[in-house]
C-alpha positions, -999 to +999 in steps of 0.1 A: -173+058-137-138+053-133-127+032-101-108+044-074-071+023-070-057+021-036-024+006-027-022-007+008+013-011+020+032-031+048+024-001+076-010-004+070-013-044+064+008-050+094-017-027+115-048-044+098-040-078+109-022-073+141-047-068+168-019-059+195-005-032+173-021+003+185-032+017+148-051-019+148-088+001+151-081+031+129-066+004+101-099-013+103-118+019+108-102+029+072-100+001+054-138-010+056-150+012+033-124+007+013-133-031+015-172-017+008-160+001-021-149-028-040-174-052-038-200-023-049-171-022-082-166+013-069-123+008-058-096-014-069-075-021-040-032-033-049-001-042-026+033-055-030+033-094-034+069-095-017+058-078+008+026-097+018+044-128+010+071-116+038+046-106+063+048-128+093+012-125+101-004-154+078-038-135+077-020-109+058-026-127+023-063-133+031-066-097+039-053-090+002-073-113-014-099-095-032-069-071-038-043-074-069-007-084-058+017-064-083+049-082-090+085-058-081+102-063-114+138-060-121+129-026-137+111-012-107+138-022-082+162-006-110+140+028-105+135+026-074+174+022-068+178+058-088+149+074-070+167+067-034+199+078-048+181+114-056+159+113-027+182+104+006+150+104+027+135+076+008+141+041+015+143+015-009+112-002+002+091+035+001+111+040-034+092+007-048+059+017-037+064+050-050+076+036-088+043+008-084+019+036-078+030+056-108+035+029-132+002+014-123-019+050-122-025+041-084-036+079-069-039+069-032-018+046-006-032+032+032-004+035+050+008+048+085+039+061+068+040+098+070+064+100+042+036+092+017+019+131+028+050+149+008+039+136-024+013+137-048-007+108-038-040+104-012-032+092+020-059+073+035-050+065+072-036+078+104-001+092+105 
């Protein structure tokens, strides 16, 4: 059976571990299961290590930890430059996340970015 990959980015991390922020309960609503499905084996969960690393909340990095922190590469900062000169709505951040989850097969993203919806890629979250 092959394993589900999900890529949780900043929105959604950010929500997870900040229990002021309003999306706090539906971030930990979603990301339980998610947290269920890979100890059973069943999901592979991924984020941006720059971003984690950034994040002010300290917990942020012990949330990922079962997850795999993927490394933004002088290549995929390159494409992500050239997708956000095609794609004005993008920003540069979204533009990496888009080029990780294609170069690393990832099919869905938790996030509270509604930008994520256009493109072809599950959206697990509230947006």
């Amino acid at each position: 059976m092959k394993r589900r990959r999900v890529f949780v980015d900043g929105t959604f991390l950010r929500a997870l571990v900040d229990e002021g922020d309003p999306r706090h309960g539906a971030a930990r609503a979603a990301f339980a299961p998610l947290l269920d499905a890979y100890e059973r084996g069943d999901a592979l969960l991924y984020s941006d290590a720059a971003a984690v690393a950034a994040a002010e909340e300290p917990r942020t990095l012990d949330v990922m930890r079962p997850g795999r922190l993927l490394a933004v590469r002088r290549a995929t900062r390159r494409d992500a430059t050239r997708l956000v000169a095609r794609r004005a709505e993008l920003r540069l951040d979204q533009a990496v996340t888009l080029v990780l989850l294609r170069r690393h097969q990832i099919a869905e993203i938790a996030t509270f970015d509604p930008l994520y919806e256009g493109f072809d890629v599950g959206v697990i979250g509230a947006t």
